[in-house]
C-alpha positions as MATLAB code, in Angstrom:
seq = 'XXXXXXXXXXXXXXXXXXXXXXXXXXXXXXXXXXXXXXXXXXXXXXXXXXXXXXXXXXXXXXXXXXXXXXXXXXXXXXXXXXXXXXXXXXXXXXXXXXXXXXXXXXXXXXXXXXXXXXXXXXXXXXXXXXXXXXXXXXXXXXXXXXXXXXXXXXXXXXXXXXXXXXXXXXXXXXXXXXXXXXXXXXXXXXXXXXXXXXXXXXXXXXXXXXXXXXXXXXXXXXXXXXXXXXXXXXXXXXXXXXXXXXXXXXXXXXXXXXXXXXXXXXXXXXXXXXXXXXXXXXXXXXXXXXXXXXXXXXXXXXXXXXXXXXXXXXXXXXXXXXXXXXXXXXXX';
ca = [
      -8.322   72.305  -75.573;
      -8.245   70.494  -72.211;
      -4.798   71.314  -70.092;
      -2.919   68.589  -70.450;
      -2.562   66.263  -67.474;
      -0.376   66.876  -64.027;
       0.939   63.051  -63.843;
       3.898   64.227  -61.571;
       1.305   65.578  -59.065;
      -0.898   62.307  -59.073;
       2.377   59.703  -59.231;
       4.375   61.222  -56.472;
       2.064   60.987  -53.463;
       1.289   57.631  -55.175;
       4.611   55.873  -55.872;
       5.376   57.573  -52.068;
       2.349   55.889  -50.294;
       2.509   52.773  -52.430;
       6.252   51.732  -51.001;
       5.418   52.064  -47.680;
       2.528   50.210  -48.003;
       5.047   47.530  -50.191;
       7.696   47.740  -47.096;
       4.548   47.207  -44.368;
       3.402   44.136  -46.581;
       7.603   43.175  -47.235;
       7.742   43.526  -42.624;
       4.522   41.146  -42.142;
       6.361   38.866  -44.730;
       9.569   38.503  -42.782;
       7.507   37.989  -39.573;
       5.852   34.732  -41.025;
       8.376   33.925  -42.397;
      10.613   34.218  -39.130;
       8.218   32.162  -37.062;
       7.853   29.169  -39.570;
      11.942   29.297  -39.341;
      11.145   29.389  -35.155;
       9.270   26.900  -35.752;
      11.404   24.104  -38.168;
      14.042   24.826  -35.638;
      11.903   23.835  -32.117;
      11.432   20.974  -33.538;
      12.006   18.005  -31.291;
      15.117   16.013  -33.345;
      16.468   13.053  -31.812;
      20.423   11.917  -32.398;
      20.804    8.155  -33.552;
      23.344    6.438  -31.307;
      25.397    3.395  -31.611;
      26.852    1.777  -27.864;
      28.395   -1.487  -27.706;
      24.997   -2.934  -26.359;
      22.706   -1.487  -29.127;
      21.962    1.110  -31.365;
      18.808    3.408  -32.000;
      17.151    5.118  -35.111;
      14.489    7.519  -36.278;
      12.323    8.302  -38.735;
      10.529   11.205  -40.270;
       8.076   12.548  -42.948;
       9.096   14.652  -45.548;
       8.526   18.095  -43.340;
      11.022   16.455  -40.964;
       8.140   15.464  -38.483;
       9.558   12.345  -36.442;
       7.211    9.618  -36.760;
       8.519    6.378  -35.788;
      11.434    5.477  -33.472;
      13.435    2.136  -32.245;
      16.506    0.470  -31.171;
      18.303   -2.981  -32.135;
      20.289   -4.614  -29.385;
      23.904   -5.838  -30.620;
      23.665   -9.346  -31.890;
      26.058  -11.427  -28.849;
      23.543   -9.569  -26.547;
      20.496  -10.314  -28.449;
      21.889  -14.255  -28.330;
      22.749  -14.225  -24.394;
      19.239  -12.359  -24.279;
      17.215  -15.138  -25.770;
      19.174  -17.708  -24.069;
      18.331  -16.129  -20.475;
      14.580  -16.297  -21.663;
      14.569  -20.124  -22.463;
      16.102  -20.660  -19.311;
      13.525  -18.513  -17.559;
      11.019  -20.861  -19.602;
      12.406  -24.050  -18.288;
      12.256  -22.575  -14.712;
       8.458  -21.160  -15.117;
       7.636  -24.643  -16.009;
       9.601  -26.211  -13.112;
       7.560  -23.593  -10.649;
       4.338  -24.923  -12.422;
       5.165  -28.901  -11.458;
       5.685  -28.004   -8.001;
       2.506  -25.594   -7.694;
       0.483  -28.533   -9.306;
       1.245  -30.236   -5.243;
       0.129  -27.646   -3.614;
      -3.807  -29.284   -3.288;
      -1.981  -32.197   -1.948;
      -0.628  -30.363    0.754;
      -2.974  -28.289    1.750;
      -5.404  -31.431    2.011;
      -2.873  -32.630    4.436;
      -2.296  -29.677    5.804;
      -6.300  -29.150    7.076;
      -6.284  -33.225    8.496;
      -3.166  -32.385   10.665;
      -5.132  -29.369   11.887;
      -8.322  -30.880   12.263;
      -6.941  -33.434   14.431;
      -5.379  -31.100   16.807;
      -8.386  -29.475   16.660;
     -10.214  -32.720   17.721;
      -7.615  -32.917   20.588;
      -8.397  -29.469   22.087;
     -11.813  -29.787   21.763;
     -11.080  -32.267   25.129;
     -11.773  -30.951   28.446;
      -8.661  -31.127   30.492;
      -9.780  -32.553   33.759;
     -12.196  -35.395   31.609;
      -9.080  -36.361   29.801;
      -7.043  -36.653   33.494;
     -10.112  -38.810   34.822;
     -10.421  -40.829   31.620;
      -6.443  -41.283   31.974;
      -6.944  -41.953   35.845;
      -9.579  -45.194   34.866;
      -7.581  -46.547   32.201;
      -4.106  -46.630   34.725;
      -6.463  -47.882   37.842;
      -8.380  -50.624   35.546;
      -4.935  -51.664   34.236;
      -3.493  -52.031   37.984;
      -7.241  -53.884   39.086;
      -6.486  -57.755   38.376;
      -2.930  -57.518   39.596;
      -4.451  -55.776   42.840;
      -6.907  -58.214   43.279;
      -4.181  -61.310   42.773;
      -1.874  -59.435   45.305;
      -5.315  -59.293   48.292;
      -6.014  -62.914   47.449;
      -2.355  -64.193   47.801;
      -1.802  -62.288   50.832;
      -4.707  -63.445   52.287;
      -4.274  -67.467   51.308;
      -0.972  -66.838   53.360;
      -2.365  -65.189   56.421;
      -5.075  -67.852   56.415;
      -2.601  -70.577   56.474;
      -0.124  -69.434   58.971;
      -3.484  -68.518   61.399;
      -2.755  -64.848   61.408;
      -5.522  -63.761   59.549;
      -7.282  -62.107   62.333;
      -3.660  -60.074   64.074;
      -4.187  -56.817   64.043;
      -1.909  -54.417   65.719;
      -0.432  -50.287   65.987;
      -3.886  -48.950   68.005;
      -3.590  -46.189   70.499;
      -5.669  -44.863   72.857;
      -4.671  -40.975   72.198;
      -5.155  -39.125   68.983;
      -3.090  -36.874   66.918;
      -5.319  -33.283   68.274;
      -7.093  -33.190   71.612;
      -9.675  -35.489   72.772;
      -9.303  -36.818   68.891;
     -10.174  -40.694   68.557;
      -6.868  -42.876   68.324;
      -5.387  -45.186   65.852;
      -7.216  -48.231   65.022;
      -5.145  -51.759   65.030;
      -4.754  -52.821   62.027;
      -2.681  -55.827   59.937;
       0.645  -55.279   59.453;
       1.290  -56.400   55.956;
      -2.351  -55.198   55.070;
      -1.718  -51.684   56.043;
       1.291  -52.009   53.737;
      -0.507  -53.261   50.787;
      -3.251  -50.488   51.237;
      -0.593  -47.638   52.174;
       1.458  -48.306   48.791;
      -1.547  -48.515   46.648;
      -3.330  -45.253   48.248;
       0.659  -43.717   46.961;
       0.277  -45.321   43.654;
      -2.774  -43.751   43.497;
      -1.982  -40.427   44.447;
       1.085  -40.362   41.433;
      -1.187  -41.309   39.172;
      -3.926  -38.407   40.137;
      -0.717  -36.133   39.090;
       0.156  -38.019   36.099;
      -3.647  -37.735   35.041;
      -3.550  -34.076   35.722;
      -0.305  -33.937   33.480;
      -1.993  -36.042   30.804;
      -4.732  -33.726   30.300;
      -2.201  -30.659   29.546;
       0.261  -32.840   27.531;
      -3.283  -33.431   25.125;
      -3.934  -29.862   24.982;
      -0.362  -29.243   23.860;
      -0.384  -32.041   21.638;
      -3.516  -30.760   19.642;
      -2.325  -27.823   19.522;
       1.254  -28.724   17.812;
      -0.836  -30.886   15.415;
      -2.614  -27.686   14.457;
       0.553  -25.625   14.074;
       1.877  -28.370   11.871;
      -0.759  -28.685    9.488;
      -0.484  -24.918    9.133;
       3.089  -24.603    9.004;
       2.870  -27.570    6.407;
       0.688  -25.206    4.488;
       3.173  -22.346    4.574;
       6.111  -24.393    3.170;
       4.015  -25.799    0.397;
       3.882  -22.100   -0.582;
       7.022  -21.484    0.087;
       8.435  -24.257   -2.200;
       6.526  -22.371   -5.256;
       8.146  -18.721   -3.962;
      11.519  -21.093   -3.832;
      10.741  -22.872   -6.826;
       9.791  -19.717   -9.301;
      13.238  -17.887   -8.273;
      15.188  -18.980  -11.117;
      12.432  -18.179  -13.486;
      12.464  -14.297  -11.801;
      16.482  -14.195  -12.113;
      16.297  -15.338  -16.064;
      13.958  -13.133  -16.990;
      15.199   -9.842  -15.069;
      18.837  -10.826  -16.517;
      16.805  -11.110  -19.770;
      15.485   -7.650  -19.219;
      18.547   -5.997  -18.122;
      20.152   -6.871  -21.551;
      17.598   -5.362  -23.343;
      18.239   -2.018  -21.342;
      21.579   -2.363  -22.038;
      20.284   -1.991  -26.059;
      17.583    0.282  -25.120;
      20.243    2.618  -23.668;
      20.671    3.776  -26.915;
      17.395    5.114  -27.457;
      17.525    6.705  -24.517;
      20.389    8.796  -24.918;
      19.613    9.516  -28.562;
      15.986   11.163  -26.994;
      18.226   12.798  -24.322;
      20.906   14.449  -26.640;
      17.934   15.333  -29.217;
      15.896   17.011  -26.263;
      19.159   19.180  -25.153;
      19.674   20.274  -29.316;
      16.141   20.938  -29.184;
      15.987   23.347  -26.105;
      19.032   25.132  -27.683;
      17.816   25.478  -30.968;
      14.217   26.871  -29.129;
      15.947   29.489  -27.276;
      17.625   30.654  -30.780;
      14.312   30.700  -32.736;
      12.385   32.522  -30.177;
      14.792   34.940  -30.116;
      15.276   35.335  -33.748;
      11.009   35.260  -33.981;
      10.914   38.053  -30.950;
      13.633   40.416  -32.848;
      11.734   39.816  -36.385;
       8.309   41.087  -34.460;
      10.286   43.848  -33.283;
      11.572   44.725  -36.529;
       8.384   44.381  -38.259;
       6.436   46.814  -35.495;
       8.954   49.335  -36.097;
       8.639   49.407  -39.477;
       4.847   49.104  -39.568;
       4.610   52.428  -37.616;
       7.022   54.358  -39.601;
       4.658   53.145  -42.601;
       1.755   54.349  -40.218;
       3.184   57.734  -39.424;
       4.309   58.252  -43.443;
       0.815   57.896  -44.887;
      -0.904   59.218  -41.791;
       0.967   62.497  -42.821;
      -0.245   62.448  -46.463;
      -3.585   64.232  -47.330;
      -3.847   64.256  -51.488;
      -7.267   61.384  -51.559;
      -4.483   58.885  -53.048;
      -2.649   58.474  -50.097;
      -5.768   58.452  -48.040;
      -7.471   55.625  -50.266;
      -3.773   53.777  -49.710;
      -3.987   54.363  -46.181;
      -7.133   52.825  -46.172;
      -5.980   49.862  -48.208;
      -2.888   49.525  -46.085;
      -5.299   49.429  -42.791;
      -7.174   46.644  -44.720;
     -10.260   48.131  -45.638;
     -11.550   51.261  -47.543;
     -11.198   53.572  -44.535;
     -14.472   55.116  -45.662;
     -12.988   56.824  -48.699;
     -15.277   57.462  -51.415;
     -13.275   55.984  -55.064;
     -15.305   58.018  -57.343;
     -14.619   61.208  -55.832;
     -11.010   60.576  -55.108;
      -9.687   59.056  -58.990;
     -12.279   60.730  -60.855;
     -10.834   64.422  -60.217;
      -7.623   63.255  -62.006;
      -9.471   62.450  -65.284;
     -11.928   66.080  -65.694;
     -10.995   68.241  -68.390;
     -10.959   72.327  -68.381;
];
């Protein structure tokens, strides 16, 4: 009859090996288990917040995932907020009237300039001779009234012919002297040779006056230019002041948003400290107890602990099955 079988012998080493192998498995359990905790807690989690402006709000799945966020300005702000934008409507079309002149100006803007421009295309000194024959052909028939009357009257009173005021000596050396001539003659000729000379300088000062003159005509169709723009710039102010007042009341609102974002970020860097250190001491916790497993079973050398060992390593470890169980089962 067969002895009958040692259980104690096989079930010791067994049960032994088999709970540290349970606690290794029980360690690697708590470490997931610790991280997806890390993890729920780093999540990002925003704080609703209600302000006298506005108020914001969140929403999230059903793992707590925030997918959708907003705000809602308070209702007197929301009014004054649309109001400010019809206004700023009313001004943009106001700007739009006077930018529809603009063409018009800058047509007359470009004939003031090119008439300057026609102006300083003038030679100087032509435009003081042209201005020299228009004065001397204005003074010509009055001149020629003034030789004929004073003439008539020398002829009648038989002094056509005096003619005195010659000298014998010049004004230099051995220089010719004056020639006789008729008193009131001279005088004609000597005050139109003056008249003359003046208007040489007026001509002269004619032909810079044009220059100048062309050149302000210029400058004015430009400068008309410039304020045509700078009645739109003028003109679409009160559109810009609406709609930035328009825009600071919605900040006001959006203010909410913001600080519920800011207070969730500061939970959410707390709470991420706290689960990385509870995930770094679970780690810990599970290496230490993974090499006291280790060292346990390493230590063992029935072939049940060594097949466990292998199990608990994650593979067969190279031990044979058949030659490790089926000892256990012979009979004498």
């Amino acid at each position: 009859m067969a002895d009958p079988f040692d259980w104690t012998s096989l079930l010791g080493p067994l049960i032994g090996t088999a709970g540290s192998v349970y606690a290794s498995n029980q360690a690697a359990n708590a470490t997931t288990d610790a991280a997806a905790q890390a993890a729920q807690m780093a999540q990002f989690r925003p704080v609703g917040v209600t302000t006298r402006f506005g108020k914001s709000g969140f929403n999230y799945d059903e793992n707590g995932k925030l997918i959708g966020a907003g705000y809602q300005v308070a209702p007197d702000v929301a009014a004054a907020r649309e109001g400010l934008m019809g206004m700023a409507g009313t001004g943009l079309g106001q700007a739009q009237q006077i930018q529809a002149y603009q063409p018009t100006v800058n047509a007359q803007a470009a004939g003031l300039f090119n008439l300057g421009a026609g102006y300083t295309a003038q030679n100087p000194q032509q435009v003081a001779q042209n201005y020299l024959n228009q004065q001397q052909q204005l003074l010509a028939p009055g001149r020629e009234q003034q030789l004929a009357q004073l003439s008539n009257m020398q002829q009648q009173q038989g002094r056509m012919g005096l003619a005195t005021g010659a000298t014998n000596a010049g004004y230099t050396a051995n220089a010719p002297g004056l020639a006789a001539s008729n008193p009131q003659f001279a005088a004609m000729y000597n005050a139109r040779a003056q008249q003359d000379a003046q208007l040489a300088a007026n001509a002269q000062l004619a032909g810079q006056q044009q220059v100048q003159f062309g050149q302000g005509l210029m400058t004015g169709g430009l400068n008309l230019a410039g304020q045509g723009f700078g009645l739109q710039t003028q003109a679409l102010a009160p559109y810009t002041q609406y709609a930035q007042g328009a825009v600071n009341l919605e900040n006001l609102g959006q203010n909410a948003l913001t600080q519920g974002s800011a207070l969730g970020a500061a939970s959410t860097a707390g709470a991420t400290n706290a689960a990385n250190m509870q995930n770094a001491a679970a780690q810990q916790a599970a290496a230490l107890q993974l090499g006291r497993n280790n060292a346990v079973v390493g230590g063992l050398t029935d072939p049940i602990s060594q097949l466990i060992s292998g199990l608990s390593s994650g593979g067969t470890g190279g031990v044979n099955y058949n030659a490790v169980i089926n000892p256990y089962f012979q009979t004498s």
